[in-house]
gemmi code that builds the backbone of each chain (N, CA, C; Angstrom):
import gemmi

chains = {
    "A": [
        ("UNK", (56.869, 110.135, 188.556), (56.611, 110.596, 187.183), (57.886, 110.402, 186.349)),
        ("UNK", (57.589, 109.698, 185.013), (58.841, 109.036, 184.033), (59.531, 111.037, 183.809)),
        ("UNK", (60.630, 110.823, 183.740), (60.957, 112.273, 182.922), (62.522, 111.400, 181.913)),
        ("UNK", (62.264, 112.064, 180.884), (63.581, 111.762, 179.916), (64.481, 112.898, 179.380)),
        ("UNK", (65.697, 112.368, 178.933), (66.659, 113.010, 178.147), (66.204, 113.522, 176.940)),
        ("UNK", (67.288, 114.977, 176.503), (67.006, 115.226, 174.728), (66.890, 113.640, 173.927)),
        ("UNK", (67.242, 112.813, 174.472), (68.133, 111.958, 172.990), (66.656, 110.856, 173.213)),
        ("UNK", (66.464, 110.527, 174.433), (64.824, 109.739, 174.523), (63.985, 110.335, 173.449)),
        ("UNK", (63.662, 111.869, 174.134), (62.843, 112.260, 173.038), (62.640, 112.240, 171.898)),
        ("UNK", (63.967, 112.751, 171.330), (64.240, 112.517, 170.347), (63.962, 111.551, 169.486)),
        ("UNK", (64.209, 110.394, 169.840), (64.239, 108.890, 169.153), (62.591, 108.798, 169.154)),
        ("UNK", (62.327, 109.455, 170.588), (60.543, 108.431, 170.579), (59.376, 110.337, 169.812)),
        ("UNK", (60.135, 110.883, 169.576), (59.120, 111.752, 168.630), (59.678, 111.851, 167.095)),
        ("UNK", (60.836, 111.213, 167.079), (61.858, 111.579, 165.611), (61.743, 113.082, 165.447)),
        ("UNK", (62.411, 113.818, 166.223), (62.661, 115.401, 166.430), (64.423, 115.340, 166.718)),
        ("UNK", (64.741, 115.997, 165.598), (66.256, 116.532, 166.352), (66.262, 116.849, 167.727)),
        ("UNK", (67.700, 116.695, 167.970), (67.775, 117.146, 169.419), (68.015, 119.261, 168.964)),
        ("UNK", (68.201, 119.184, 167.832), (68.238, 121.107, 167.943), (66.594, 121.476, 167.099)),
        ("UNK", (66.080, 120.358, 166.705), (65.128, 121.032, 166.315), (64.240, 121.524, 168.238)),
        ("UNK", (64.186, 120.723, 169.217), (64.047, 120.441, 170.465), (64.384, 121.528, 171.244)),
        ("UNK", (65.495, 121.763, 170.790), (66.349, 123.154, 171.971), (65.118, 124.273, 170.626)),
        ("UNK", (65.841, 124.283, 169.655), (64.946, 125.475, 168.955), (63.614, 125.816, 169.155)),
        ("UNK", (62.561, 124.832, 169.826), (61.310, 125.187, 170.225), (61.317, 125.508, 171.344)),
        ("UNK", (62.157, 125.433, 172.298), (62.482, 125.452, 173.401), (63.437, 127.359, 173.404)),
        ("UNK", (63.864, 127.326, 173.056), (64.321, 129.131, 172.043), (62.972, 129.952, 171.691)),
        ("UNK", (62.132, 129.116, 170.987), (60.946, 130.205, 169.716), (59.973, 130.448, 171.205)),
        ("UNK", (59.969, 129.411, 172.267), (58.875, 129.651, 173.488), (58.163, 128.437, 173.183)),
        ("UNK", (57.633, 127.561, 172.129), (56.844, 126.670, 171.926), (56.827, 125.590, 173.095)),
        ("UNK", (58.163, 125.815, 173.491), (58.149, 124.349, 174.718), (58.196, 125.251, 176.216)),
        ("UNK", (57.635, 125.692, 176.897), (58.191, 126.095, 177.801), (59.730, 125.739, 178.617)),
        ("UNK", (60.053, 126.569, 179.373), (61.405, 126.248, 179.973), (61.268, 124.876, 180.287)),
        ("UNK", (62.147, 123.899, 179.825), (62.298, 122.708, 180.023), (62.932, 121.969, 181.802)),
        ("UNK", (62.988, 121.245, 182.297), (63.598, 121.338, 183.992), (64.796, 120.793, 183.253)),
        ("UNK", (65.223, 120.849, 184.268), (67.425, 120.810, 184.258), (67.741, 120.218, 185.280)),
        ("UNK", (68.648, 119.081, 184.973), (69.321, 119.051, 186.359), (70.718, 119.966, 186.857)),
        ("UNK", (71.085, 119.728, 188.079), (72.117, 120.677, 188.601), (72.841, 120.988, 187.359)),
        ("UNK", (73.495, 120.098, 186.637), (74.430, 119.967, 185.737), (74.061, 120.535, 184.064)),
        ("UNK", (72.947, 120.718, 184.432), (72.513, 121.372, 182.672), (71.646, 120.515, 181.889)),
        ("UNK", (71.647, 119.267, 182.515), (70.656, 118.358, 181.387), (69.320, 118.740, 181.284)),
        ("UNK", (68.904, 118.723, 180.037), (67.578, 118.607, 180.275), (66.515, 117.819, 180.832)),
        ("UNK", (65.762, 117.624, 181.103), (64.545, 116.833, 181.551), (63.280, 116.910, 181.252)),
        ("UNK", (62.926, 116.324, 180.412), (61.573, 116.188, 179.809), (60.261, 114.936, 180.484)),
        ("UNK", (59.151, 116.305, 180.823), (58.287, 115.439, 181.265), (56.973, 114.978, 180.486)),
        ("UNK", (55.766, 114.070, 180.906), (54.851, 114.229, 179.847), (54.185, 115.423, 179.919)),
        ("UNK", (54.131, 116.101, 180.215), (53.588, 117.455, 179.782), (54.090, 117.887, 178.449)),
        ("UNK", (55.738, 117.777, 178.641), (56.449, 118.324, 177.608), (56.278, 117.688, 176.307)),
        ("UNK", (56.136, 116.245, 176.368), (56.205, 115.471, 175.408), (54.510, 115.435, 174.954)),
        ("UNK", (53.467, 115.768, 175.674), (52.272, 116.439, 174.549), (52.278, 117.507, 174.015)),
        ("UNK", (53.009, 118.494, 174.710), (52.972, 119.597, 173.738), (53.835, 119.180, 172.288)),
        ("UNK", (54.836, 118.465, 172.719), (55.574, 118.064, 171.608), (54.922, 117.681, 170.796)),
        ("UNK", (53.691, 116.342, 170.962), (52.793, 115.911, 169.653), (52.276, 117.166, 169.455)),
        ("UNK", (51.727, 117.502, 169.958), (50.660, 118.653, 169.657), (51.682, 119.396, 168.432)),
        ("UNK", (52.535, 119.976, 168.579), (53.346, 120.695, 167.463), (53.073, 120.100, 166.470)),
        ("UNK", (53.965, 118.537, 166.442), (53.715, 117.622, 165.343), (52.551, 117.538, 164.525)),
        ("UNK", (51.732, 117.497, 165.258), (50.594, 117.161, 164.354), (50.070, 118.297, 164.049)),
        ("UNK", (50.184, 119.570, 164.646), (50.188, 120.928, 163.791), (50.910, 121.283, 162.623)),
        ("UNK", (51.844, 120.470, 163.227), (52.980, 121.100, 161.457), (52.423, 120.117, 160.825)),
        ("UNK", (51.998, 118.707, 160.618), (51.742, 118.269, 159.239), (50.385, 119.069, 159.095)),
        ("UNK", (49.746, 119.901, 159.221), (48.529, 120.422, 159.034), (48.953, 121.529, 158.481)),
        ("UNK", (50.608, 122.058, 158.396), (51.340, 123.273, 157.621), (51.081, 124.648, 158.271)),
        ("UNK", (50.349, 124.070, 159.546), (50.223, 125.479, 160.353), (51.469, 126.155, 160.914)),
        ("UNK", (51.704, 127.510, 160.282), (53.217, 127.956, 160.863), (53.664, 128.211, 162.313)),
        ("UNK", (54.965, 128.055, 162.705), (55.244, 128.298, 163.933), (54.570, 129.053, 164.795)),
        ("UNK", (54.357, 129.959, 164.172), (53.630, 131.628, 164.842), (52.321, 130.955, 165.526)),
        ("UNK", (51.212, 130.541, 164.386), (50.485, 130.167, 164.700), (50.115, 129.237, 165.840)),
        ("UNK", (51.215, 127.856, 165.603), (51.392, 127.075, 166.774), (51.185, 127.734, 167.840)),
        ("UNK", (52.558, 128.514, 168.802), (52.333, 129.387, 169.496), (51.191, 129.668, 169.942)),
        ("UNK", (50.552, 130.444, 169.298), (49.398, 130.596, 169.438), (48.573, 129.984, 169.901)),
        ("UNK", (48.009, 128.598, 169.578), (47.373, 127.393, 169.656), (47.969, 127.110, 170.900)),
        ("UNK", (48.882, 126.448, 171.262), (49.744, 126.579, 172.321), (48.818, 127.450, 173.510)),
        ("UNK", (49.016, 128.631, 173.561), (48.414, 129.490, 174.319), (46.624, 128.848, 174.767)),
        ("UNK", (45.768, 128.394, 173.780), (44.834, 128.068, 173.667), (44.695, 126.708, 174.558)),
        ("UNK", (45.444, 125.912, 173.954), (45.463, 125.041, 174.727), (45.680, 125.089, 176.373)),
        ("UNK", (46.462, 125.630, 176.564), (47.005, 125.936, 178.201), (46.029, 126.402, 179.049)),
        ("UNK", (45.183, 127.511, 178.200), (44.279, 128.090, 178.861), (43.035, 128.534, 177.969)),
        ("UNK", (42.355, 127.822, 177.640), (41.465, 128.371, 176.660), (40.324, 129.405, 177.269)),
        ("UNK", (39.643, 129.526, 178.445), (38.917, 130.634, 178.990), (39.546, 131.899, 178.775)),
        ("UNK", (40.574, 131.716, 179.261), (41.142, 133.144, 178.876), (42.091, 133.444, 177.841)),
        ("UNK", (42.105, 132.592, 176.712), (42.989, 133.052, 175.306), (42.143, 134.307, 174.815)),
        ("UNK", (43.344, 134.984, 173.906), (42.582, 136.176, 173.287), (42.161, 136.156, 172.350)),
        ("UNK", (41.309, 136.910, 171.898), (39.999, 136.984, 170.997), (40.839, 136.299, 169.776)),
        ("UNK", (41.956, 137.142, 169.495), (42.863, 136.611, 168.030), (43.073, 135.375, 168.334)),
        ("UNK", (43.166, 135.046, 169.334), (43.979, 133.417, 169.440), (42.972, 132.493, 169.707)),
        ("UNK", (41.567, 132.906, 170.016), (40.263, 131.885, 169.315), (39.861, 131.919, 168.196)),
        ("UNK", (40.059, 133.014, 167.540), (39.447, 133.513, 165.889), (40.448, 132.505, 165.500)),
        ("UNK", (41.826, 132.332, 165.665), (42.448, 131.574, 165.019), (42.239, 130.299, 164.947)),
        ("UNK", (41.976, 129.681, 166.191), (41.719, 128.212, 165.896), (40.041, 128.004, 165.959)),
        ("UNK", (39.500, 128.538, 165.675), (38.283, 128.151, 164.588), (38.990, 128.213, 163.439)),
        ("UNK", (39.228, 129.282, 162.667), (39.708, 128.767, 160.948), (40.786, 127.789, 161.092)),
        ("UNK", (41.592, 127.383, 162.031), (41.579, 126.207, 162.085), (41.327, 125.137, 161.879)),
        ("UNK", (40.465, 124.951, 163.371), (39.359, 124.398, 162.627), (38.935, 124.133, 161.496)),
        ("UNK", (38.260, 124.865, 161.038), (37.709, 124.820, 160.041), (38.325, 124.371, 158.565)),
        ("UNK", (39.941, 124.462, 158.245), (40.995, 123.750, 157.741), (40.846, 122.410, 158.229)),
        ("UNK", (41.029, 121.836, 159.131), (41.278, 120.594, 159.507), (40.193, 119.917, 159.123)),
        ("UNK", (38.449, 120.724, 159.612), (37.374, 119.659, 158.689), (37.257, 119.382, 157.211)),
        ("UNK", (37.993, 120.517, 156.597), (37.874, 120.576, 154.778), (39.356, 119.131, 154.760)),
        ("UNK", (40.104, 119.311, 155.226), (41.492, 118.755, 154.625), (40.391, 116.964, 155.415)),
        ("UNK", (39.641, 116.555, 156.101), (39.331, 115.436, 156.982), (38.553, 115.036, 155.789)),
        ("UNK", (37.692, 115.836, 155.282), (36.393, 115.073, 154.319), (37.103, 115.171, 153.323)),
        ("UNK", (38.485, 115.902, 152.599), (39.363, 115.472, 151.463), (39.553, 113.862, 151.485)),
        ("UNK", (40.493, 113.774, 152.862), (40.743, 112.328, 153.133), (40.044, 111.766, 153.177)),
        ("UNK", (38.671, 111.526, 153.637), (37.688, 110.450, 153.536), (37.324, 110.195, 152.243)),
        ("UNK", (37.338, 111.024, 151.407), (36.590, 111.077, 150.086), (37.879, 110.315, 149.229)),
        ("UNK", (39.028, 110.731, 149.645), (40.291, 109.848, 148.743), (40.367, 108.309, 149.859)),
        ("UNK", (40.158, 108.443, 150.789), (40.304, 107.081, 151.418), (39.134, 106.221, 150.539)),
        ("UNK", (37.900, 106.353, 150.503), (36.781, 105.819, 149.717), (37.009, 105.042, 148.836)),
        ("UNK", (37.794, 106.416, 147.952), (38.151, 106.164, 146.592), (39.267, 104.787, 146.699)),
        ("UNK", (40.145, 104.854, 147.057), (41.555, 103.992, 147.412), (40.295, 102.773, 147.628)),
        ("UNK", (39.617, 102.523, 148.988), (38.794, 101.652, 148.855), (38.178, 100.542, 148.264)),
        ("UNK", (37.604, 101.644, 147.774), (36.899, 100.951, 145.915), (37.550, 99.709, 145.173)),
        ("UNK", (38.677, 100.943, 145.325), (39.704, 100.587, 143.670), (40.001, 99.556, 144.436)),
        ("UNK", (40.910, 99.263, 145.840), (41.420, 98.321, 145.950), (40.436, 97.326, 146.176)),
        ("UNK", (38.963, 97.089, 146.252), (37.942, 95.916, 146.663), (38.113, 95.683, 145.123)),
        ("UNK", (38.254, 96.301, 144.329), (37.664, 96.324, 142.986), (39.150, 94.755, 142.155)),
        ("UNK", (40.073, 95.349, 142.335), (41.324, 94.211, 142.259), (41.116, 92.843, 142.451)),
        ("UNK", (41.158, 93.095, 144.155), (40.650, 91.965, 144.937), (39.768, 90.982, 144.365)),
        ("UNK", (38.584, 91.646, 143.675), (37.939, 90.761, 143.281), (37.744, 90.629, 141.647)),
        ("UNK", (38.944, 91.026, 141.374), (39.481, 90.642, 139.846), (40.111, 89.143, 139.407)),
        ("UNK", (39.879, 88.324, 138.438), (40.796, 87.187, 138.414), (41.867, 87.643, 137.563)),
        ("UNK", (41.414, 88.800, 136.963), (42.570, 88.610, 135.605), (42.781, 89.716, 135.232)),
        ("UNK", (44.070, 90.503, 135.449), (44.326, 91.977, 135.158), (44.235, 92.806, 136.597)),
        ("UNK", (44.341, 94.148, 136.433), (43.954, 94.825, 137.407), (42.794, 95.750, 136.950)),
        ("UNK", (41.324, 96.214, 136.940), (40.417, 97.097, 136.805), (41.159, 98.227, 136.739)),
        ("UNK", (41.851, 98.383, 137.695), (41.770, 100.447, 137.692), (43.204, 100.434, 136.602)),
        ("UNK", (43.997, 99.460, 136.301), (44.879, 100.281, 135.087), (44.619, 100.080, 134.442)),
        ("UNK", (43.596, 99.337, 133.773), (43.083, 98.611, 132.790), (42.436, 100.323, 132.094)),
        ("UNK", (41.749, 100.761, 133.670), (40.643, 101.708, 133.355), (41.526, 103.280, 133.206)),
        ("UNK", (42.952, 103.202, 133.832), (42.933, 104.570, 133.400), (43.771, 104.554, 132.814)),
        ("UNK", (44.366, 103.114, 131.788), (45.121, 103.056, 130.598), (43.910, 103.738, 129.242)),
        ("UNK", (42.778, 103.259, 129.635), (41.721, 103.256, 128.887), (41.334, 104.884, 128.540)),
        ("UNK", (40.989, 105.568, 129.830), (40.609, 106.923, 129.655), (41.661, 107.562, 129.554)),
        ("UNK", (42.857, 107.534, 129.013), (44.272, 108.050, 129.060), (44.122, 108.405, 127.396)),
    ],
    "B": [
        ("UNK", (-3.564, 110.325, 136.720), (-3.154, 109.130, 136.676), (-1.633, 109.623, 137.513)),
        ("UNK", (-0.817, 108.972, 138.421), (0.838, 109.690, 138.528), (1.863, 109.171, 137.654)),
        ("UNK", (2.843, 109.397, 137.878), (4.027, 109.275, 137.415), (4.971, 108.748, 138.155)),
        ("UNK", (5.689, 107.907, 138.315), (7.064, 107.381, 139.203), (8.083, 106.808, 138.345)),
        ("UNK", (9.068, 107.635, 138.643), (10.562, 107.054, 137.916), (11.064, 105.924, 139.002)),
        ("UNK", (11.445, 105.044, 138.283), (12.690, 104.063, 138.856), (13.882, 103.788, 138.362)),
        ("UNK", (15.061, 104.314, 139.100), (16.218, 103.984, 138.508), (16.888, 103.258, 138.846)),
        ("UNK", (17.477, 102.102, 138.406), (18.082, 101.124, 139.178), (19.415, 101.783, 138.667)),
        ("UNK", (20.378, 101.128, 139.551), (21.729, 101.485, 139.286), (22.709, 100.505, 139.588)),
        ("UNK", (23.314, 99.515, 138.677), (24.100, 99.171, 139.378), (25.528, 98.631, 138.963)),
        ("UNK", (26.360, 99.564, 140.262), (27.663, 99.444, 140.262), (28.649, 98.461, 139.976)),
        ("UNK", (29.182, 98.373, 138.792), (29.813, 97.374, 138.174), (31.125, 97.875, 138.187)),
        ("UNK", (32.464, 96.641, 137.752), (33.528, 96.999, 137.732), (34.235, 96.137, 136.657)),
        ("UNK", (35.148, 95.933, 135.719), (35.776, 94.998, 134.530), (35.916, 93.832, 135.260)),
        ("UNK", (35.878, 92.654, 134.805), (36.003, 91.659, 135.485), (35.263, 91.205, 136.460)),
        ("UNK", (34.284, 92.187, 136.914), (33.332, 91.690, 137.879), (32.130, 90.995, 137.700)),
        ("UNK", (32.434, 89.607, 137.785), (31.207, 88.603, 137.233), (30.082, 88.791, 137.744)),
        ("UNK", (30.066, 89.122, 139.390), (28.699, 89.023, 140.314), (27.997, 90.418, 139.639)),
        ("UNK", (28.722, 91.379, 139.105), (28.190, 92.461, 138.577), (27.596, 92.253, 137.475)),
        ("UNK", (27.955, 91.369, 136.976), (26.962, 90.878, 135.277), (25.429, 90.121, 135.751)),
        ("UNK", (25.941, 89.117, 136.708), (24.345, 88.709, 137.435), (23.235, 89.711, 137.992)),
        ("UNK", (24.019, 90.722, 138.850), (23.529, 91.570, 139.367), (22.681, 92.418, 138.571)),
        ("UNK", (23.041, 92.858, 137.304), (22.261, 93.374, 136.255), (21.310, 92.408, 135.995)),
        ("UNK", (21.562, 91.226, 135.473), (20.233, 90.142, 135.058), (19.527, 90.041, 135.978)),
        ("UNK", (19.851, 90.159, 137.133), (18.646, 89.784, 138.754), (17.621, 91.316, 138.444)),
        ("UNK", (18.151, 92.324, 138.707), (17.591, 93.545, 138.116), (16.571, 93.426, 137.154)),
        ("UNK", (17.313, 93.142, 135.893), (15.815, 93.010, 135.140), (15.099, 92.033, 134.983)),
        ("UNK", (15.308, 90.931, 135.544), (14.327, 89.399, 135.704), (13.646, 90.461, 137.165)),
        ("UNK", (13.787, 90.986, 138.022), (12.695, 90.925, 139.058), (11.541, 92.188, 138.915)),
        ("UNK", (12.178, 93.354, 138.217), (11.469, 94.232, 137.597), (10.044, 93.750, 136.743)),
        ("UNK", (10.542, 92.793, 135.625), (9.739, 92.134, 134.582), (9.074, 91.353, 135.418)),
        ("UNK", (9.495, 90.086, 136.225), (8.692, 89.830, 137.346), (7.301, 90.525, 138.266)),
        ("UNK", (7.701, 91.798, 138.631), (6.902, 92.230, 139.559), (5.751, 93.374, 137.965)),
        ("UNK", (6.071, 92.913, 136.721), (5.245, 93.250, 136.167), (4.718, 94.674, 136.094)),
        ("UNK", (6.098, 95.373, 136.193), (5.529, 96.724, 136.193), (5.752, 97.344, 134.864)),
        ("UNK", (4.781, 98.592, 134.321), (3.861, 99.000, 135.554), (3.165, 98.444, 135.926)),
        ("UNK", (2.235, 98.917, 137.064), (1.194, 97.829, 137.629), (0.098, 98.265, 136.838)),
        ("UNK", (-0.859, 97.473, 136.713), (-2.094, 97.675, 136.749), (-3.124, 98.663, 136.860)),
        ("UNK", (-2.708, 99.791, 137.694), (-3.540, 100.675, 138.315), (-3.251, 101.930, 137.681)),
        ("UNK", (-3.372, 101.751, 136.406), (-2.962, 102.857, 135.467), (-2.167, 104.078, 135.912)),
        ("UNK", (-1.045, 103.510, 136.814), (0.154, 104.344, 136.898), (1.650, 103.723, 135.835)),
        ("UNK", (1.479, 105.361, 135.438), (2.891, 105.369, 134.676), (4.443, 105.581, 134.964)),
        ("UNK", (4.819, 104.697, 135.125), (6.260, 104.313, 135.371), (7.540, 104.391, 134.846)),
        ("UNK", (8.528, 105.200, 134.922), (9.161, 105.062, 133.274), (10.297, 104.161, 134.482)),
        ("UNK", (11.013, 103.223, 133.904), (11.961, 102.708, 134.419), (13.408, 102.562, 133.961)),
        ("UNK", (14.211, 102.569, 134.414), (15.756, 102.638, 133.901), (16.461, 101.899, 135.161)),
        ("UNK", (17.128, 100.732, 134.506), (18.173, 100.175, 134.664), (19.729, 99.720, 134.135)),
        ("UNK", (20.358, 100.302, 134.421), (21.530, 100.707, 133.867), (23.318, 100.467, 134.497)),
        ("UNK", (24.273, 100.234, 134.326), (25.212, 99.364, 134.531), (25.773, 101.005, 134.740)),
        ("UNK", (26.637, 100.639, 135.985), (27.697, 102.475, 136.158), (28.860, 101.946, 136.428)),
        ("UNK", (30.080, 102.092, 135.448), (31.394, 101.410, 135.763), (32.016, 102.250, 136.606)),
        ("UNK", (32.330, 101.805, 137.918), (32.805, 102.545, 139.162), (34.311, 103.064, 138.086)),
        ("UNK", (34.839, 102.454, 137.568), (35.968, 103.243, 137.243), (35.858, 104.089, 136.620)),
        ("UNK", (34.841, 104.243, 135.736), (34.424, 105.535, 134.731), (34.003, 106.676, 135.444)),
        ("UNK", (32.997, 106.324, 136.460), (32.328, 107.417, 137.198), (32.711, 107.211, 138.546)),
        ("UNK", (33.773, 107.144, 138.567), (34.954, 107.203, 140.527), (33.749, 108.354, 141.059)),
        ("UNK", (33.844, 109.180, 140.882), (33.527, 110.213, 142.081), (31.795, 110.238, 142.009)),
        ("UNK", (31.024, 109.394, 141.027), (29.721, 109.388, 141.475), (29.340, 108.789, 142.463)),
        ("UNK", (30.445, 106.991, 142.031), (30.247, 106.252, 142.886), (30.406, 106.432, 144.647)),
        ("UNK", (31.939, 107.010, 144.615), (32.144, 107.937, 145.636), (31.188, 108.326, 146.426)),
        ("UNK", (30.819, 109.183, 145.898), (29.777, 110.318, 146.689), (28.157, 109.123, 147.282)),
        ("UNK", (27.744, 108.204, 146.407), (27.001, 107.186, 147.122), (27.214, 106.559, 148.059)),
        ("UNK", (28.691, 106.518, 148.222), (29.031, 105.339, 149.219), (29.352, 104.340, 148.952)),
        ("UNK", (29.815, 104.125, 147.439), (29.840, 102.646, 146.933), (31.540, 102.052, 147.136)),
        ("UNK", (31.530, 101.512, 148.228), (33.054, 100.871, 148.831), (33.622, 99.512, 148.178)),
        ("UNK", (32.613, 98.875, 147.194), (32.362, 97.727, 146.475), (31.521, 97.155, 145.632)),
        ("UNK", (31.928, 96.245, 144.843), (30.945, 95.916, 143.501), (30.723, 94.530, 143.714)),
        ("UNK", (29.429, 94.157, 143.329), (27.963, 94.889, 142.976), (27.296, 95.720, 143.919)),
        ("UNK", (27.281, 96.951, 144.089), (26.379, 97.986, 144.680), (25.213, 98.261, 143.691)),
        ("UNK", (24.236, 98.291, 144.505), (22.753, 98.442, 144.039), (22.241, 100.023, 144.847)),
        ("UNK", (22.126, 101.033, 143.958), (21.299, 102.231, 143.910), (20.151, 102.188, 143.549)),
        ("UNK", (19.251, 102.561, 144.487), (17.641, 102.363, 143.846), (17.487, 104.080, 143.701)),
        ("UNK", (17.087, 104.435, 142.734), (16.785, 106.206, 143.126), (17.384, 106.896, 143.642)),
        ("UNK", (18.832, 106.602, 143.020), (20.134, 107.449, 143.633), (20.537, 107.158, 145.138)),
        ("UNK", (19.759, 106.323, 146.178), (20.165, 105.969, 147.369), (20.826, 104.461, 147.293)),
        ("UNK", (22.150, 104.541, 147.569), (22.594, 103.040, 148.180), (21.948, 102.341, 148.577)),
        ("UNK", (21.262, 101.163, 147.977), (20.789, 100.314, 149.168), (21.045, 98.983, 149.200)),
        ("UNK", (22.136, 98.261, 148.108), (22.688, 97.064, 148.170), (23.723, 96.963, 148.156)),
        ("UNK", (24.985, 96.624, 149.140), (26.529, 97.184, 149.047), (27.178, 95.581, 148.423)),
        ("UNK", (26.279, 94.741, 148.225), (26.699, 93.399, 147.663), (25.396, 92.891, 146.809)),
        ("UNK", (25.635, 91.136, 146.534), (24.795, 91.474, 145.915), (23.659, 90.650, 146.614)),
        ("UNK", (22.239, 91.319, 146.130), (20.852, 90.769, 147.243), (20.131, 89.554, 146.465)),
        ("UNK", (19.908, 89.436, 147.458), (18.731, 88.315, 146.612), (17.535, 88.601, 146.235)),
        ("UNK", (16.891, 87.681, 145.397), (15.633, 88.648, 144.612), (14.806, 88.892, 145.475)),
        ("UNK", (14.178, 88.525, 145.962), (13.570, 88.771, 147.168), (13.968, 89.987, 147.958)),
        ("UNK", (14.998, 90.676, 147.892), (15.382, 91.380, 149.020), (15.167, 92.898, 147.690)),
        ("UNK", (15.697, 92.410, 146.667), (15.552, 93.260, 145.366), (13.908, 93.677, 145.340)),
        ("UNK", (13.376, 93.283, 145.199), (12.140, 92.870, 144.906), (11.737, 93.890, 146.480)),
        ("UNK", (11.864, 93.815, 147.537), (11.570, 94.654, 148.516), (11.603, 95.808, 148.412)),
        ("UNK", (12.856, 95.907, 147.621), (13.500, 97.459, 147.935), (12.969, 97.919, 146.913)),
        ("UNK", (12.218, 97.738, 145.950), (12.158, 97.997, 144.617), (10.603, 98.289, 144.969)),
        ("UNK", (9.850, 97.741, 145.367), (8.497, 97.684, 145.998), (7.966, 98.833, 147.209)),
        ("UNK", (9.180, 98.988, 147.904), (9.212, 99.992, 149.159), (9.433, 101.210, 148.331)),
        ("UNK", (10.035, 101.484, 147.276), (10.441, 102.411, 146.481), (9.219, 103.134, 146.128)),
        ("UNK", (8.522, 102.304, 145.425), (7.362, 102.847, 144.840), (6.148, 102.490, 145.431)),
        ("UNK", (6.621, 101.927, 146.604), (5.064, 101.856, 147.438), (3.840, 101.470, 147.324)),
        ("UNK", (4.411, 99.800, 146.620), (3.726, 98.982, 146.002), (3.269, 97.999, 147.167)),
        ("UNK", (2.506, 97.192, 147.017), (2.284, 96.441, 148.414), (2.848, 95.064, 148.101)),
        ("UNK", (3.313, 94.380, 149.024), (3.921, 93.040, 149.061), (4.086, 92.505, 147.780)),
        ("UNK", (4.358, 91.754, 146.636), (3.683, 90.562, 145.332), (4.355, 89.207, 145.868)),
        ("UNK", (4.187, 88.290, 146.711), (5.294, 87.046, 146.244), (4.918, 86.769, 144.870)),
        ("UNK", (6.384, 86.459, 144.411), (6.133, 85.339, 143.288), (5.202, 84.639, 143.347)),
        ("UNK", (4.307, 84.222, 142.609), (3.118, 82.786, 141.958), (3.600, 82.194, 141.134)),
    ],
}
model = gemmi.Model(1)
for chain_id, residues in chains.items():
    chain = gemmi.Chain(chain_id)
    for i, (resn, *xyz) in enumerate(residues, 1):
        res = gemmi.Residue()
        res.name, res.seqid = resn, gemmi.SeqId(i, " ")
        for name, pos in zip(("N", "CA", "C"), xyz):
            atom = gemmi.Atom()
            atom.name, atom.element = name, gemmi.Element(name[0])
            atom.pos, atom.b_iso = gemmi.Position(*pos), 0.0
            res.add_atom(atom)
        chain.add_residue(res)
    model.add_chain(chain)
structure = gemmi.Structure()
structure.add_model(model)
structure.setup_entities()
């Protein structure tokens, strides 16, 4: 099994090496392995929980929460009642913010087929020089 | 006697030439299939040009990813543009007219 250094990680998640120790502090990472000498050692276990954070924080879910989720993940039969209530509204964030994006991806879509098949000018500044 | 609306719709954009045909195919196959028909049903019909840039989020919400899009009765059903024949289907299936070829 591959295991890596802070500074691997680092590079291949673009995470400080103290943002790294600091989740590793808050509990988010569990105790990391060490060798004799103090290094760390990161395995893939470690490095999904790591995405997993990531892609929680661009979703603006706070640390606390993570945590939480965290917990869920590890063991979801037995997470507690608060820590399933939580990731349903979760949930339920992530499907509202998904059909935002589809509905602006669409849009982007459009506009850009709409160019494409312009000879002369661009349609959409044309159009919101127009309604301006 | 009934009543059936038809609305054609279709999604145009500035500069979009196939979207200017797309309107004339519209009302050459309408006038074509000679409606209303015969059978003393009343029809009111509307065909009408929707500039995706004016109305972004109608188009949106149809599904319209590109121009010429053809809405028959508020449903997507041409994401380019069709041939009369295929117009002429959908337009026929709409109102549940039976086959006409051209004569």
């Amino acid at each position: 099994m591959s295991v890596y250094r802070i500074g691997d990680i680092s590079k291949m998640l673009e995470l400080t090496a103290d943002t790294l120790r600091y989740y590793e502090k808050l509990g988010l990472l569990k105790k990391v392995n060490r060798t004799a000498s103090g290094i760390r050692l990161y395995n893939h276990k470690d490095i999904s929980r790591l995405k997993f954070i990531k892609r929680a924080q661009k979703m603006d879910f706070t640390l606390a929460e993570i945590k939480d989720l965290l917990q869920m993940r590890e063991d979801p039969q037995h997470a507690r009642i608060e820590v399933r209530e939580l990731s349903h509204r979760k949930l339920a964030e992530i499907e509202t913010r998904l059909k935002d994006l589809t509905t602006l991806r669409n849009e982007l879509t459009l506009l850009v087929n709409l160019c494409l098949g312009s000879d002369g000018g661009c349609p959409i500044i044309e159009g919101i020089d127009e309604n301006s | 006697m009934s009543e059936y609306d038809l609305k054609i719709e279709i999604f145009s954009a500035p500069c979009c030439n196939q979207c200017d045909k797309a309107f004339v195919l519209a009302e050459k196959v309408v006038n074509e299939l000679g409606l209303p028909p015969s059978t003393g049903q009343s029809i009111t019909i509307d065909i009408r040009k929707i500039s995706v840039v004016e109305e972004l989020d109608y188009a949106v919400a149809l599904g319209v990813l590109a121009t010429p899009s053809i809405a028959i009765n508020s449903e997507l059903v041409f994401t380019s543009m069709p041939t009369a024949k295929a117009l002429r289907l959908a337009i026929q299936s709409q109102l549940a007219l039976p086959d006409q070829e051209k004569t």
